[in-house]
N, C-alpha and C positions, 0 to 999 in steps of 0.2 A: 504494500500500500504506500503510495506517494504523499508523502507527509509536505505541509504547506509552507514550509521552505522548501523543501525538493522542486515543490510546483514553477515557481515563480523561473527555478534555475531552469527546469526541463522548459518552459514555454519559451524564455528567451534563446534555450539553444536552440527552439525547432524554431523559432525567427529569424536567426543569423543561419538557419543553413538555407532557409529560400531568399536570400537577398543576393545579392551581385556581389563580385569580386571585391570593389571598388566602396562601394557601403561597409562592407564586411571589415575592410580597412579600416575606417573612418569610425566605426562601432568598438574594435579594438583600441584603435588610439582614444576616445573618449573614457574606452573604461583605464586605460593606463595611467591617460592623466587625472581620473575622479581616485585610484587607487596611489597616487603617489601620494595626495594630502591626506586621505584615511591611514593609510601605513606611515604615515611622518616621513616622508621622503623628501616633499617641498612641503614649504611654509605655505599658511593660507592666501590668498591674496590679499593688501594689504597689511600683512599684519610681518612684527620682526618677532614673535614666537609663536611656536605650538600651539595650537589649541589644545588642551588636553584632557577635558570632556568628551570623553569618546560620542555619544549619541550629537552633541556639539559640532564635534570637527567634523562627522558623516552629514550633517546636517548645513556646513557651511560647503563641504567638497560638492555636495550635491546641485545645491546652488551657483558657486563660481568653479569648479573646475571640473562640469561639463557631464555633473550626473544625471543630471535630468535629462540632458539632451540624449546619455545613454539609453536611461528610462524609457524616451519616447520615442526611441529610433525602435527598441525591441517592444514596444506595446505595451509596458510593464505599468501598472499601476502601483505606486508604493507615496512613502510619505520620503520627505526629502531626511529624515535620520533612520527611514530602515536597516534593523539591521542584517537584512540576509542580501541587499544589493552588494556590499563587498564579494560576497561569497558567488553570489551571482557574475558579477563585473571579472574573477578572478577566472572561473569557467569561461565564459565565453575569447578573454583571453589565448586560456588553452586552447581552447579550440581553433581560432585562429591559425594558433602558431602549429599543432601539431601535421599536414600536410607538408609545413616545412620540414619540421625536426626528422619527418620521415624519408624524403629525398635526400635529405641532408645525411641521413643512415646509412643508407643506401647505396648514396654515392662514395660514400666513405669504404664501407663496404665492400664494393666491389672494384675499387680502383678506379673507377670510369667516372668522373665526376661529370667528362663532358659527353658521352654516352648516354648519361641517365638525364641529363639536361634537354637532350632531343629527343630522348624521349619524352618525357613531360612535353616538350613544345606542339608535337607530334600529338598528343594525345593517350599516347601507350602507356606513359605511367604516371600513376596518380600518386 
């Protein structure tokens, strides 16, 4: 049974896989940079410290550095301090990335970096 933080992550992954390349991009960088200020990586905007209110700092990331617009690209309805959109935002990251990290295996792998690149270009390997 799909518990309701699980929900929120599984509907945002099956939204990021029907969208374009290009969005796909753009969905990932917004959750990168909503997840730099949640994980304390960058400072909030304006500010010269931490927020350190955690439902606070999720709740000011969400606002200036670009959660919402995460939110709205994947359909997501949440409040600007929820707290399962990190966990959310961290997923669909991976997912993202993992087509790379697999090529990237691959090519390593078998020696033929530029081999498995025409492939890909080609269509043969995903």
């Amino acid at each position: 049974m799909i518990t309701s933080d699980q929900r929120q992550t599984q509907h945002a992954l099956t939204a990021l896989a029907h969208t374009t390349p290009g969005r796909r991009r753009l969905i990932a960088t917004c959750a990168e940079e909503y997840l730099a200020q949640v994980d304390h990586k960058r400072l909030p905007v304006g500010y010269q410290r931490a927020i350190l209110n955690d439902r606070s700092n999720r709740a000011d990331a969400y606002r200036m550095r670009r959660g919402e617009q995460l939110a709205q690209m994947l359909g997501i309805s949440c409040r600007p301090s929820d707290p399962q959109l990190p966990d959310t935002a961290r997923a669909v990251i991976g997912a993202v990335d993992t087509p790379v990290r697999k090529l990237t295996a691959t090519a390593v792998a078998t020696g033929q970096p530029h081999l498995i690149a025409a492939l890909y270009i080609a269509g043969v390997a995903a």
